[in-house]
HTML snippet that shows the backbone in 3Dmol.js (N, CA, C, O; Angstrom):
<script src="https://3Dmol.org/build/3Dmol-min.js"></script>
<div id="view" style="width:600px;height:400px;position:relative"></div>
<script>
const pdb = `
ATOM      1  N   UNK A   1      35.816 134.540  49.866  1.00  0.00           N
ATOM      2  CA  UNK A   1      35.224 135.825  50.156  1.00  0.00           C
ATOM      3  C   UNK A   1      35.002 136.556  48.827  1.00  0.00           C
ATOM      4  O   UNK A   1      35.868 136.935  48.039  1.00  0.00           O
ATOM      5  N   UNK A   2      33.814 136.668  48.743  1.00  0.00           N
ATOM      6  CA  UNK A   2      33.541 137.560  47.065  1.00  0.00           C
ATOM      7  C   UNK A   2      34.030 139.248  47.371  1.00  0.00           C
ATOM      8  O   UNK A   2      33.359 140.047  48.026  1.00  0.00           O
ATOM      9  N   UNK A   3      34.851 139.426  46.968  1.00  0.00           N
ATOM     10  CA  UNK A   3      35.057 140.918  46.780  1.00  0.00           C
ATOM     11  C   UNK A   3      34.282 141.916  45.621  1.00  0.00           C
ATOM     12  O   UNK A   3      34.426 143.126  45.446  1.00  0.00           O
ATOM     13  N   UNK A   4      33.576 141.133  45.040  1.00  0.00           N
ATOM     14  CA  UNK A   4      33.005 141.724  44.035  1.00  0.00           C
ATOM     15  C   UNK A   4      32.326 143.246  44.055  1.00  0.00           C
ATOM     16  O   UNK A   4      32.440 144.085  43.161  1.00  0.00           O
ATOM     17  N   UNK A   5      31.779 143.350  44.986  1.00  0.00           N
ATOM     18  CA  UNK A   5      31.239 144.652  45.786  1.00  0.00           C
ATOM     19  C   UNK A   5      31.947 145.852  45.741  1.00  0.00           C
ATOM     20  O   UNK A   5      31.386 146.937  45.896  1.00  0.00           O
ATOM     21  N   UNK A   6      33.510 145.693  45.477  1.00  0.00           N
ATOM     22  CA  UNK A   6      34.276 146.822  45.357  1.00  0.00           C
ATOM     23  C   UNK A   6      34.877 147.362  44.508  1.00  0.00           C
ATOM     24  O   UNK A   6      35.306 146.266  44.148  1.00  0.00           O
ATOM     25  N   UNK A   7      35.409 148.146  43.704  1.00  0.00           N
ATOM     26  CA  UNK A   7      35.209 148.265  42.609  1.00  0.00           C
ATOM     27  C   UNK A   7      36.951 148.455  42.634  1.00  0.00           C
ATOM     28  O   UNK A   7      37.384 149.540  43.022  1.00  0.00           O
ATOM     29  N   UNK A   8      37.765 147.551  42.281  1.00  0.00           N
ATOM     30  CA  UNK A   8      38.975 146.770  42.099  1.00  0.00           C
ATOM     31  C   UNK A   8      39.050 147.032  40.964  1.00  0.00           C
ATOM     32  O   UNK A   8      38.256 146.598  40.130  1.00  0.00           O
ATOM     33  N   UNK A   9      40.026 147.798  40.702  1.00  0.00           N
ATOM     34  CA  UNK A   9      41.404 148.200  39.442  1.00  0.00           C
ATOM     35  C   UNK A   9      42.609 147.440  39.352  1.00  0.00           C
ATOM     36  O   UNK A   9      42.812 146.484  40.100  1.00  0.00           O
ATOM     37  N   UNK A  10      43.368 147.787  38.531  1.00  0.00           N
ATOM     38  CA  UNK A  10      44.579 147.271  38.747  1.00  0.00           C
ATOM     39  C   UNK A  10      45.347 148.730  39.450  1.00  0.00           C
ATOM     40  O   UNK A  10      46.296 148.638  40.230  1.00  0.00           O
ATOM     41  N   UNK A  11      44.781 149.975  39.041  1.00  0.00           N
ATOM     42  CA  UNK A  11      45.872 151.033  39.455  1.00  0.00           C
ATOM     43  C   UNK A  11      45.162 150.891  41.268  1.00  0.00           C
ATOM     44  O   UNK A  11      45.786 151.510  42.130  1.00  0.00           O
ATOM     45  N   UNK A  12      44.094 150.204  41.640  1.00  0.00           N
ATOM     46  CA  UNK A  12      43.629 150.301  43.103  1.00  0.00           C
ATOM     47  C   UNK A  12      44.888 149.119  43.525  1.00  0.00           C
ATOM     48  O   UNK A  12      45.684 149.368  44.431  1.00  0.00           O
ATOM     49  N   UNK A  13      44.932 147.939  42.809  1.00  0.00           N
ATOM     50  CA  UNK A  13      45.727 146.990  43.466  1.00  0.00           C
ATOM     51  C   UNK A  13      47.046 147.444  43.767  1.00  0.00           C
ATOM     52  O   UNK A  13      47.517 147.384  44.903  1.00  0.00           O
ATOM     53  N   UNK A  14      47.790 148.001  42.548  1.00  0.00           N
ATOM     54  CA  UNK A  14      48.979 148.215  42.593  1.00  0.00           C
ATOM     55  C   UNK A  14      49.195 149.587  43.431  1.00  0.00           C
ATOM     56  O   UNK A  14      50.325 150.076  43.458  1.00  0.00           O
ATOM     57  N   UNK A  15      48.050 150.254  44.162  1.00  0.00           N
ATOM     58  CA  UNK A  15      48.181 150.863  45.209  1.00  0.00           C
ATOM     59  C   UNK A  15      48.547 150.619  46.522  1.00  0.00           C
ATOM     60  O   UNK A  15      49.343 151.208  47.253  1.00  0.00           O
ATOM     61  N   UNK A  16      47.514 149.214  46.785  1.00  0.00           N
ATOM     62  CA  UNK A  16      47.758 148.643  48.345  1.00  0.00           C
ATOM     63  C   UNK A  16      49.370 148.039  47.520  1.00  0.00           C
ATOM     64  O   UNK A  16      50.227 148.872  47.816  1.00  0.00           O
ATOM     65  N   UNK A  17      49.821 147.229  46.882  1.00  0.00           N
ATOM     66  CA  UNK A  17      51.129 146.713  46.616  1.00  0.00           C
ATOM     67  C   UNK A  17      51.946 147.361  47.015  1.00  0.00           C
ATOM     68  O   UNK A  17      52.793 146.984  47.825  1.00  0.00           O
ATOM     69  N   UNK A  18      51.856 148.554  46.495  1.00  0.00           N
ATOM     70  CA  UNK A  18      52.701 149.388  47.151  1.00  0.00           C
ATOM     71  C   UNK A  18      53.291 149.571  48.266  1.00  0.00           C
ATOM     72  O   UNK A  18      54.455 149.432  48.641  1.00  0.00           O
ATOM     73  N   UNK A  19      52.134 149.974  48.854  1.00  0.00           N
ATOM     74  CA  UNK A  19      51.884 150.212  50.181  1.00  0.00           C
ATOM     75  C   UNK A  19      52.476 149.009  51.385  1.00  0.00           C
ATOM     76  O   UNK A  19      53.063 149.309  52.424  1.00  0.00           O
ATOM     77  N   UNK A  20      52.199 147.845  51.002  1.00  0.00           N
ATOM     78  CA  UNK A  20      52.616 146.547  51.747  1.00  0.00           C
ATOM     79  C   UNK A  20      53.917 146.679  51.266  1.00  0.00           C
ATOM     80  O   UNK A  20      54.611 146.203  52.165  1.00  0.00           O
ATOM     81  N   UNK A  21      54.656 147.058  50.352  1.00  0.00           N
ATOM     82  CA  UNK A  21      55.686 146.484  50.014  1.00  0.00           C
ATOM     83  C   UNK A  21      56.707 147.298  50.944  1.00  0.00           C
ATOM     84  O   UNK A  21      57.628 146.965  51.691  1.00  0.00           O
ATOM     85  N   UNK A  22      56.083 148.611  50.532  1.00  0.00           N
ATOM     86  CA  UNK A  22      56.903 149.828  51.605  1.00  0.00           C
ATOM     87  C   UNK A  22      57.350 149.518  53.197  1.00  0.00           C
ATOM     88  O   UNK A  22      58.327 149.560  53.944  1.00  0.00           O
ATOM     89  N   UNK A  23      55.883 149.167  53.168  1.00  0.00           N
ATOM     90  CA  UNK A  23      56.040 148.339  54.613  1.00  0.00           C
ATOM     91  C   UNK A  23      56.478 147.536  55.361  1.00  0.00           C
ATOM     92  O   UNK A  23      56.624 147.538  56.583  1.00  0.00           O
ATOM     93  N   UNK A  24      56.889 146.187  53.899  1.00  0.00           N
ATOM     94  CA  UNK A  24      57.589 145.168  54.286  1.00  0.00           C
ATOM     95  C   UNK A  24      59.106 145.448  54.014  1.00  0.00           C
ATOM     96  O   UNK A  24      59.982 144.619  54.260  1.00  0.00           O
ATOM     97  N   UNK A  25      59.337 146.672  53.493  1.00  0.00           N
ATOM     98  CA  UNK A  25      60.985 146.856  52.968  1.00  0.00           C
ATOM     99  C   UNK A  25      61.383 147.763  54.532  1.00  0.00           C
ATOM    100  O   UNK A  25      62.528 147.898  54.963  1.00  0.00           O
ATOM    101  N   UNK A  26      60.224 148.261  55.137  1.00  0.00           N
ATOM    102  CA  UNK A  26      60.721 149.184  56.174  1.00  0.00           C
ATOM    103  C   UNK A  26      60.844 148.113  56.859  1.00  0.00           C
ATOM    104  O   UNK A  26      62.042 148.134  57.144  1.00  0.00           O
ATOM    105  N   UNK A  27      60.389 147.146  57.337  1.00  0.00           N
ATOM    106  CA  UNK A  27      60.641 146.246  58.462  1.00  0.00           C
ATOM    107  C   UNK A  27      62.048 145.199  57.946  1.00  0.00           C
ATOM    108  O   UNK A  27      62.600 144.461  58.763  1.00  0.00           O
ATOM    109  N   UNK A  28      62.303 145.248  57.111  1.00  0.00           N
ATOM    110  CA  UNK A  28      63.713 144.165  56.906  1.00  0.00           C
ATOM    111  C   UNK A  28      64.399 145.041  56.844  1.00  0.00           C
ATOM    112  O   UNK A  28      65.475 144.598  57.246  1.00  0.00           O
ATOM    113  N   UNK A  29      64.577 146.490  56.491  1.00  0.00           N
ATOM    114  CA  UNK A  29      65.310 147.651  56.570  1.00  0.00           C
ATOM    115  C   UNK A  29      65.613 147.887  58.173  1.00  0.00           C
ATOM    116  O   UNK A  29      66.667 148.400  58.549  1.00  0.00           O
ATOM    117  N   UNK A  30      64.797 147.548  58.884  1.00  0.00           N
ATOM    118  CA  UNK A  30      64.933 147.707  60.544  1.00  0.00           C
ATOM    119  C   UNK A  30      65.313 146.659  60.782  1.00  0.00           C
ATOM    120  O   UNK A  30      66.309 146.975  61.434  1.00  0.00           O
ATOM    121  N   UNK A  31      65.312 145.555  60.772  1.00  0.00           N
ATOM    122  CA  UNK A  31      65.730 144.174  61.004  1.00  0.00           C
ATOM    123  C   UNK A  31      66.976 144.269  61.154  1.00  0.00           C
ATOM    124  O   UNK A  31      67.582 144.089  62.210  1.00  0.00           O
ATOM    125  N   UNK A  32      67.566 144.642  59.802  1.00  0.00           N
ATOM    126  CA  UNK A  32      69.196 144.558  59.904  1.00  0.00           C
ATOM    127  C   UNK A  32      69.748 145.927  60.085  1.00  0.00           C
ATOM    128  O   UNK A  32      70.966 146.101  60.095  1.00  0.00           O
ATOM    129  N   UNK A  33      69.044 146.747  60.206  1.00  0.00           N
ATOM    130  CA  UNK A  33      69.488 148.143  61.009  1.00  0.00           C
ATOM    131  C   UNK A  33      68.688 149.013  62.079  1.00  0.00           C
ATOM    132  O   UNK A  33      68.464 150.217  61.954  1.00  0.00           O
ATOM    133  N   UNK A  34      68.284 148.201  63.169  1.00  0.00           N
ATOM    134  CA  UNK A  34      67.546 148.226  64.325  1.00  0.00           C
ATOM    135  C   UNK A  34      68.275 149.870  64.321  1.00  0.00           C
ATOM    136  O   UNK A  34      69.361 150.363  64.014  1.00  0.00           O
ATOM    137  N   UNK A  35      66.658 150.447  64.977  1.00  0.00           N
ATOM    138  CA  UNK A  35      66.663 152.125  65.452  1.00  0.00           C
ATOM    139  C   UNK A  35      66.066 153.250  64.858  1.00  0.00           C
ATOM    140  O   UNK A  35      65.831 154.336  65.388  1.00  0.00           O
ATOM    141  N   UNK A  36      65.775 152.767  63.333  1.00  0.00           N
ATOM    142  CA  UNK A  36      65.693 153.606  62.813  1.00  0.00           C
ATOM    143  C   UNK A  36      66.431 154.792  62.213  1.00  0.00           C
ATOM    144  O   UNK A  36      66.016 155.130  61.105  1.00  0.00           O
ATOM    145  N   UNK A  37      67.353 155.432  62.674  1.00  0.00           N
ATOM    146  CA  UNK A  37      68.130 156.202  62.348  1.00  0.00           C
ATOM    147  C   UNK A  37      67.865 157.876  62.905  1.00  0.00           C
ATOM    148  O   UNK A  37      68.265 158.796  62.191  1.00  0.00           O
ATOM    149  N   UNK A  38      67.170 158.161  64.216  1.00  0.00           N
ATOM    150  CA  UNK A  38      66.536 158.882  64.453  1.00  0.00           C
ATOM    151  C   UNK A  38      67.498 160.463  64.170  1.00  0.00           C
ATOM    152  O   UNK A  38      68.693 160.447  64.463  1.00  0.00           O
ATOM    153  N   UNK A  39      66.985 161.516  63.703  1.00  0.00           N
ATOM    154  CA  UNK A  39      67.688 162.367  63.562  1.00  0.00           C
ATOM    155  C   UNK A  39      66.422 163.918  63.045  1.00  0.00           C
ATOM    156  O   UNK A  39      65.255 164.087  62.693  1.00  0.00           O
ATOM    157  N   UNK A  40      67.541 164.621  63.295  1.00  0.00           N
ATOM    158  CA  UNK A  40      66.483 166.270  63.748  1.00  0.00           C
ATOM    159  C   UNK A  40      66.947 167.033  62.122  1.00  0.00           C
ATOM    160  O   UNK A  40      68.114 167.368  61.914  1.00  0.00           O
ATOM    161  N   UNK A  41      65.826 167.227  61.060  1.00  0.00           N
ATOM    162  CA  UNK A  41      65.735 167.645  59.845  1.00  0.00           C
ATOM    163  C   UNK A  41      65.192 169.261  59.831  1.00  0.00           C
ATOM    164  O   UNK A  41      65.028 170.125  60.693  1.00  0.00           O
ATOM    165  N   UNK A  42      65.074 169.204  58.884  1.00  0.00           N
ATOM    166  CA  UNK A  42      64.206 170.627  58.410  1.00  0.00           C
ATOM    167  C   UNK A  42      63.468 171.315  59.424  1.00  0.00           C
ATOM    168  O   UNK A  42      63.736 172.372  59.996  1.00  0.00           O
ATOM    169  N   UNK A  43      62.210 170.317  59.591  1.00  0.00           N
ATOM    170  CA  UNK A  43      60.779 170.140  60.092  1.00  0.00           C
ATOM    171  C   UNK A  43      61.365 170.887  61.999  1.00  0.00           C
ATOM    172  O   UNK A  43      60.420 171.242  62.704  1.00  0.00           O
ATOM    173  N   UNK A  44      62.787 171.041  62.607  1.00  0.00           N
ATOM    174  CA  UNK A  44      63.143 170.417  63.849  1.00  0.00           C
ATOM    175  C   UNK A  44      62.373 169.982  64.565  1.00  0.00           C
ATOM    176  O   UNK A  44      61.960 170.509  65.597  1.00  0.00           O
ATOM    177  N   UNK A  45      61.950 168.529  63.928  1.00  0.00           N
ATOM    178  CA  UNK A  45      61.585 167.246  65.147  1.00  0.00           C
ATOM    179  C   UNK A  45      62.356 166.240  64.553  1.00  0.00           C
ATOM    180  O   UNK A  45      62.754 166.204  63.389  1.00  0.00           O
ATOM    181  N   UNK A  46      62.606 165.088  65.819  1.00  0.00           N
ATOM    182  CA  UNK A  46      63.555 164.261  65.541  1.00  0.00           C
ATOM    183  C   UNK A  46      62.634 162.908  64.582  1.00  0.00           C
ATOM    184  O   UNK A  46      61.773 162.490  65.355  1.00  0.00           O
ATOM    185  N   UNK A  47      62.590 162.504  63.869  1.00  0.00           N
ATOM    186  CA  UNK A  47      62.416 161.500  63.288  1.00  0.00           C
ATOM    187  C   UNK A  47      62.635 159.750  62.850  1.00  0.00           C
ATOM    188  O   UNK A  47      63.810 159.509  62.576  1.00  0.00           O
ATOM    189  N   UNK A  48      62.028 158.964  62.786  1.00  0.00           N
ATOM    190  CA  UNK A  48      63.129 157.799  62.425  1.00  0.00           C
ATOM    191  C   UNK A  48      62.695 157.329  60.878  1.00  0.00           C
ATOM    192  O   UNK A  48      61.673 157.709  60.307  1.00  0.00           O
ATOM    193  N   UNK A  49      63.534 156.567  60.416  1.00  0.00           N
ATOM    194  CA  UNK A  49      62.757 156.025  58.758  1.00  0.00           C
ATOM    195  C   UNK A  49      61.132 155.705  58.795  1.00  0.00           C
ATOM    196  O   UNK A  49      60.377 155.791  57.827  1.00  0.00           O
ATOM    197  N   UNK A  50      60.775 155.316  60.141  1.00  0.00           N
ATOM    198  CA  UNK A  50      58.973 154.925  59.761  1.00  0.00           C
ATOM    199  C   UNK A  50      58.311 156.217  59.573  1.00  0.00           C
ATOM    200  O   UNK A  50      57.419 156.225  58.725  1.00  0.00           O
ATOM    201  N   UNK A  51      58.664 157.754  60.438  1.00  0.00           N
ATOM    202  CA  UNK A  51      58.368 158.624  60.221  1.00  0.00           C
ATOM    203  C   UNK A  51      58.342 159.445  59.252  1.00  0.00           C
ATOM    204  O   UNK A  51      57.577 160.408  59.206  1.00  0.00           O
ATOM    205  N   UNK A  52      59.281 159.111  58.271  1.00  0.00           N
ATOM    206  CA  UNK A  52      59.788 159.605  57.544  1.00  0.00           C
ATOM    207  C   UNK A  52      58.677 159.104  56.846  1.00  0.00           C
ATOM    208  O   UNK A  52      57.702 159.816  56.604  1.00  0.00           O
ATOM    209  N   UNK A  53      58.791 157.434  56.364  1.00  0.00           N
ATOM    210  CA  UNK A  53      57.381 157.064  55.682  1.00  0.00           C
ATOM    211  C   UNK A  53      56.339 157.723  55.456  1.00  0.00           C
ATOM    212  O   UNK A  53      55.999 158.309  54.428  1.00  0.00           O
ATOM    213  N   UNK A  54      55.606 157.577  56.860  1.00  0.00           N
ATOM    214  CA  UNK A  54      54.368 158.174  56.864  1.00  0.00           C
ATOM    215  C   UNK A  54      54.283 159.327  56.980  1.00  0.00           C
ATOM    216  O   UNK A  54      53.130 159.643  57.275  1.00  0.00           O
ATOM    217  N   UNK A  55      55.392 160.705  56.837  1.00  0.00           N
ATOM    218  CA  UNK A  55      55.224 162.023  56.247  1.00  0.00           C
ATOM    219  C   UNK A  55      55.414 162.394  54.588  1.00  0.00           C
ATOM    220  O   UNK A  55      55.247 163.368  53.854  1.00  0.00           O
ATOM    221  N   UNK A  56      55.902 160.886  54.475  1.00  0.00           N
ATOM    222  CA  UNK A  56      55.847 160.929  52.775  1.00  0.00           C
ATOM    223  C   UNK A  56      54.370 160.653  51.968  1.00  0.00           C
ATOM    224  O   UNK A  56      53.800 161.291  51.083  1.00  0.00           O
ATOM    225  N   UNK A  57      54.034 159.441  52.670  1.00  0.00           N
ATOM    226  CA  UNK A  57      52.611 158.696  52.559  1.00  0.00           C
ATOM    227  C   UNK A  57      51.421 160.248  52.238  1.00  0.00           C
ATOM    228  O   UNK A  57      50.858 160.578  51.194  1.00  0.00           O
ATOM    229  N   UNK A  58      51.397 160.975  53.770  1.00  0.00           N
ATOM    230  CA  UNK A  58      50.876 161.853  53.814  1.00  0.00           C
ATOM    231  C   UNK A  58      50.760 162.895  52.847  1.00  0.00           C
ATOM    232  O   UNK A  58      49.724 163.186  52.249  1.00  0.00           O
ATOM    233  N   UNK A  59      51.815 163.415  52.729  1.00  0.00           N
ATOM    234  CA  UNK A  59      52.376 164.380  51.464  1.00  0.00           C
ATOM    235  C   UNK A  59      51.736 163.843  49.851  1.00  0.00           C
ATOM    236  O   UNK A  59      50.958 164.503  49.163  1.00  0.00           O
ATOM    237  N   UNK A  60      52.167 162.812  49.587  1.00  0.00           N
ATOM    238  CA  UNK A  60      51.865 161.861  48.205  1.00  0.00           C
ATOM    239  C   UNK A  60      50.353 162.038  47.682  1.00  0.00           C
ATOM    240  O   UNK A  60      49.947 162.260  46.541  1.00  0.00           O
ATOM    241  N   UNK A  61      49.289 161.780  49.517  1.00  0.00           N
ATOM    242  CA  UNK A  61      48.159 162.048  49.154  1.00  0.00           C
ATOM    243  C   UNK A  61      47.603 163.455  49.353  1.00  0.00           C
ATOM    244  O   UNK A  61      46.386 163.564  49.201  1.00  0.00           O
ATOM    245  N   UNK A  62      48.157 164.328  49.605  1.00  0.00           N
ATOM    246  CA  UNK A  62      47.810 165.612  49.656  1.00  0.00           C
ATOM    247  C   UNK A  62      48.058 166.239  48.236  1.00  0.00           C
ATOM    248  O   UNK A  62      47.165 166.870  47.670  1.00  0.00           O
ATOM    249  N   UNK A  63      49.441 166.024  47.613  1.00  0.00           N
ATOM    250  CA  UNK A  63      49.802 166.106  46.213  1.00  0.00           C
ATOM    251  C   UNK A  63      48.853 165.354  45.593  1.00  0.00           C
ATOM    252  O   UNK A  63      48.054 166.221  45.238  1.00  0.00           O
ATOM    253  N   UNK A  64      48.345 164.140  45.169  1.00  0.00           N
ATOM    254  CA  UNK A  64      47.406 163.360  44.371  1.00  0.00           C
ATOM    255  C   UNK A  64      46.077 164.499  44.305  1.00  0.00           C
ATOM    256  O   UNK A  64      45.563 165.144  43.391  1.00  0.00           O
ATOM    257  N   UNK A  65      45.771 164.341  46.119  1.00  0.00           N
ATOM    258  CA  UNK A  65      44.540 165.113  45.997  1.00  0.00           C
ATOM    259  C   UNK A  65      44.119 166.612  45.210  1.00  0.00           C
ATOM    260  O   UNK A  65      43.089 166.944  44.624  1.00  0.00           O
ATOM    261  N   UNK A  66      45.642 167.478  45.529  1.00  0.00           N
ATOM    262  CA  UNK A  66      45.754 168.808  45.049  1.00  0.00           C
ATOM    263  C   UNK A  66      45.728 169.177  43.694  1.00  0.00           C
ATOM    264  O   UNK A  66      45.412 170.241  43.163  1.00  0.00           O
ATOM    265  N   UNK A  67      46.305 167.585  43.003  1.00  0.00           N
ATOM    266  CA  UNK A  67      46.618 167.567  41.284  1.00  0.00           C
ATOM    267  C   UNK A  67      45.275 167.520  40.980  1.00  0.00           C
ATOM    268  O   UNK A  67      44.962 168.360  40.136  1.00  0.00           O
ATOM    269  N   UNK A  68      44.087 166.605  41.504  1.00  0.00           N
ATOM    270  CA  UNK A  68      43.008 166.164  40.636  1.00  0.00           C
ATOM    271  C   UNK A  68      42.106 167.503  41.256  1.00  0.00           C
ATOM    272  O   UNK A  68      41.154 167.799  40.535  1.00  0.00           O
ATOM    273  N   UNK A  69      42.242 168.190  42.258  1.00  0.00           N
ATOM    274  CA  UNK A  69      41.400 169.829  42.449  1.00  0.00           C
ATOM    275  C   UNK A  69      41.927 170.463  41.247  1.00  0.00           C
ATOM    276  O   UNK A  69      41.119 170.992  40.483  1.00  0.00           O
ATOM    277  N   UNK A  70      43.583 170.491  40.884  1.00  0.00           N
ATOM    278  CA  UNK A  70      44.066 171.643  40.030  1.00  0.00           C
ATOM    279  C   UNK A  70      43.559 171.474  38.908  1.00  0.00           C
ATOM    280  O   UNK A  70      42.789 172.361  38.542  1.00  0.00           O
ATOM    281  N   UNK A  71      43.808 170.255  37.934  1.00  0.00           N
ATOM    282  CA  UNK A  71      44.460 169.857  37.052  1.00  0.00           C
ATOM    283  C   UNK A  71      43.454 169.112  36.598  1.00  0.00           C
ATOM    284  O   UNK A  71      42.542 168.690  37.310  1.00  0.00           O
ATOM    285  N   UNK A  72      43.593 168.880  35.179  1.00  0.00           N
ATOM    286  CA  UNK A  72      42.795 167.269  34.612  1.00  0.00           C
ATOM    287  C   UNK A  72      43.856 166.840  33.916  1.00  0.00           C
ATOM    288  O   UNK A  72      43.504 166.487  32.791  1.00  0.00           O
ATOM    289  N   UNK A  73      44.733 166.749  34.061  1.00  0.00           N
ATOM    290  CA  UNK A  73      46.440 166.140  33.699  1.00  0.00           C
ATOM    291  C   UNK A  73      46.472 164.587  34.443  1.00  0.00           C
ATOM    292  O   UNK A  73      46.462 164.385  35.658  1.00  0.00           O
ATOM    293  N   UNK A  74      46.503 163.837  33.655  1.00  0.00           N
ATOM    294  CA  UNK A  74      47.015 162.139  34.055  1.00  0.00           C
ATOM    295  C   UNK A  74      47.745 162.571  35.602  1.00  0.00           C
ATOM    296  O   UNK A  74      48.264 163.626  35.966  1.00  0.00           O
ATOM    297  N   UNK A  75      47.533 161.276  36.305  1.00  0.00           N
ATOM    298  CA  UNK A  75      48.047 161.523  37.345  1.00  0.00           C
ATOM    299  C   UNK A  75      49.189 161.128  37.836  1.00  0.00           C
ATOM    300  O   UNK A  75      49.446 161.165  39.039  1.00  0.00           O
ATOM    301  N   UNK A  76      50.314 160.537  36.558  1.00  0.00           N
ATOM    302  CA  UNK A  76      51.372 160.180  36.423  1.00  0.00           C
ATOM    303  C   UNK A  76      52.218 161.503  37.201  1.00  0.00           C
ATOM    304  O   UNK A  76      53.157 161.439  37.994  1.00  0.00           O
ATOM    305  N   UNK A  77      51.546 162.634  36.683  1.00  0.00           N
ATOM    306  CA  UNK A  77      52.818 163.811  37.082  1.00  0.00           C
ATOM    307  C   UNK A  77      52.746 164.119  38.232  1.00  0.00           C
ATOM    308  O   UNK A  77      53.777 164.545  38.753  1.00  0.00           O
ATOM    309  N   UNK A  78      51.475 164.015  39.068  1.00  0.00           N
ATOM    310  CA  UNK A  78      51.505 163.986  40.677  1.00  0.00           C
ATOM    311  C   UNK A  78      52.329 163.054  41.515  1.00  0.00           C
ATOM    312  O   UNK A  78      52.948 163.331  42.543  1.00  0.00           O
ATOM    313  N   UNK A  79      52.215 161.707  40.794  1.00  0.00           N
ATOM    314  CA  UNK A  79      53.156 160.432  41.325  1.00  0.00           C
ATOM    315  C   UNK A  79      54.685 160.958  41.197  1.00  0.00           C
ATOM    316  O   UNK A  79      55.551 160.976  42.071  1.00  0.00           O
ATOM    317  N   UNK A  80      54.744 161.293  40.123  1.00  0.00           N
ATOM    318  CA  UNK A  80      56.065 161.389  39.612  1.00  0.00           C
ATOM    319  C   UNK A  80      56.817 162.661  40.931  1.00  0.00           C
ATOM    320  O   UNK A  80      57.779 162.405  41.655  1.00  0.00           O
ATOM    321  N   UNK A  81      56.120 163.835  40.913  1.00  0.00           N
ATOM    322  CA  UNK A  81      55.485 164.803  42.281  1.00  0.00           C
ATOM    323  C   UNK A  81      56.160 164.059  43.815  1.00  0.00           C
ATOM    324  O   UNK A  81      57.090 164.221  44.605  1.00  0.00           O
ATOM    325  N   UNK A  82      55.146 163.294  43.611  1.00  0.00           N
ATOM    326  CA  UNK A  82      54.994 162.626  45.185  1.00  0.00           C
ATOM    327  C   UNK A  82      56.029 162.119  45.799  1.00  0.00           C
ATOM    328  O   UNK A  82      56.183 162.325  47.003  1.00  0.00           O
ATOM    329  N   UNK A  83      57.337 161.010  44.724  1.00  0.00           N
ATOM    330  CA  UNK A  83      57.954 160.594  44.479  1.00  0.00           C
ATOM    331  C   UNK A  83      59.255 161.454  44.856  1.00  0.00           C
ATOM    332  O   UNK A  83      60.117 161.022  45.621  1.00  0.00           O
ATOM    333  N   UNK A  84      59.305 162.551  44.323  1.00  0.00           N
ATOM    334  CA  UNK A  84      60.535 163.311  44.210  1.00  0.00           C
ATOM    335  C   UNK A  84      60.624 164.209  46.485  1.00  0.00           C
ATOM    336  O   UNK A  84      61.434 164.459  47.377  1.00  0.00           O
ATOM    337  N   UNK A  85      59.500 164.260  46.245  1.00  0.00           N
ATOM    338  CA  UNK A  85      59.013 164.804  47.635  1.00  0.00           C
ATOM    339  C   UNK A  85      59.224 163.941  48.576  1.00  0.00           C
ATOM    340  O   UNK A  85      59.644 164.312  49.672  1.00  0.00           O
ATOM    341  N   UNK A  86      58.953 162.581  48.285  1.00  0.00           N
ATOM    342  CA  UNK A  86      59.555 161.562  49.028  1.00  0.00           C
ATOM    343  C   UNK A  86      61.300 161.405  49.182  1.00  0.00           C
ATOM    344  O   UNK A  86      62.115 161.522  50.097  1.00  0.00           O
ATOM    345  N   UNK A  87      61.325 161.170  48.150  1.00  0.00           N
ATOM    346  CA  UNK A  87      63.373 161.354  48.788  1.00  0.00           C
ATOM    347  C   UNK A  87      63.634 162.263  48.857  1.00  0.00           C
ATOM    348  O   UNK A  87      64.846 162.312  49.070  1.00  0.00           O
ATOM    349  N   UNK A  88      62.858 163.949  48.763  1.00  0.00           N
ATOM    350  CA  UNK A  88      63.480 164.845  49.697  1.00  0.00           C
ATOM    351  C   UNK A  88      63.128 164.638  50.484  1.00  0.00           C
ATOM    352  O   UNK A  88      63.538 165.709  50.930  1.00  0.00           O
ATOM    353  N   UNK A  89      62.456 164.036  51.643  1.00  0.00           N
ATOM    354  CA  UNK A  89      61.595 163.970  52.999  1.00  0.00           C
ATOM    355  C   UNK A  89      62.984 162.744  53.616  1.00  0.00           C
ATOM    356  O   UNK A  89      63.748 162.960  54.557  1.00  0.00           O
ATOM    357  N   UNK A  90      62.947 161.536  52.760  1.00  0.00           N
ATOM    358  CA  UNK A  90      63.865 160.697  53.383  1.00  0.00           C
ATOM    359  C   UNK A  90      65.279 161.466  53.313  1.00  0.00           C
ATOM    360  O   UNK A  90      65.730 161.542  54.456  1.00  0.00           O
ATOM    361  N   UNK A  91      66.046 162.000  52.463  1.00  0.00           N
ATOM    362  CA  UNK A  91      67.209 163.485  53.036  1.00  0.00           C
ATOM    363  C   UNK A  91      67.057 164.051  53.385  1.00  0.00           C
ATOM    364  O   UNK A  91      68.173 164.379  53.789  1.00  0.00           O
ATOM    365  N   UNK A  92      65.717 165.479  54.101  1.00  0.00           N
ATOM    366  CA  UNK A  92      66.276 166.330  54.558  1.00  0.00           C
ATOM    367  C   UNK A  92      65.277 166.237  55.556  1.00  0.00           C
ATOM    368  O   UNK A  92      65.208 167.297  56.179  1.00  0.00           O
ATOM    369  N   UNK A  93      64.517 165.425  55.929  1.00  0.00           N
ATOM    370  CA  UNK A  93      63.077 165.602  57.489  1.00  0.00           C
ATOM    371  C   UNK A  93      64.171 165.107  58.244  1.00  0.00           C
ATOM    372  O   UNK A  93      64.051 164.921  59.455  1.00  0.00           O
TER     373      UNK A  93
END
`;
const viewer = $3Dmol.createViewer("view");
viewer.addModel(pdb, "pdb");
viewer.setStyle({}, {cartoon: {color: "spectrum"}});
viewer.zoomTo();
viewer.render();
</script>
């Protein structure tokens, strides 16, 4: 399959990588600790680790998006951002 058509980075690859990897660490993370861990945070709704994910996911790209409206600053410091927002989301959602 020629992918040529799309315009493939390494910072695009090591995006989806990411992304699969997250995915595949949440599912062996459930494997050997079936349930999720459901529990009532900040937000009060109850949550489990996949939720948690994808309110981080969400967040990450709202931050990315908000840095490159604000800013013309590398986008290391949004990641770096996104990141920190993420393990507050996995402690306190």
């Amino acid at each position: 399959m020629d992918l040529s058509w799309m315009a493939w980075t390494w910072q695009t690859a090591a995006f989806f990588a990411f992304i699969a990897l997250a995915l595949a660490g949440m599912s062996v993370w459930e494997w050997f600790s079936p349930g999720g861990a459901p529990r009532r945070g900040i937000l009060a709704i109850t949550t489990t680790r996949g939720d948690r994910l994808f309110i981080s996911l969400l967040v990450a790209a709202y931050i990315h998006l908000i840095w490159l409206a604000a800013t013309s600053a590398p986008l290391w410091g949004a990641s770096v951002a996104a990141l920190i927002v993420a393990v507050i989301v996995f402690r306190k959602v």
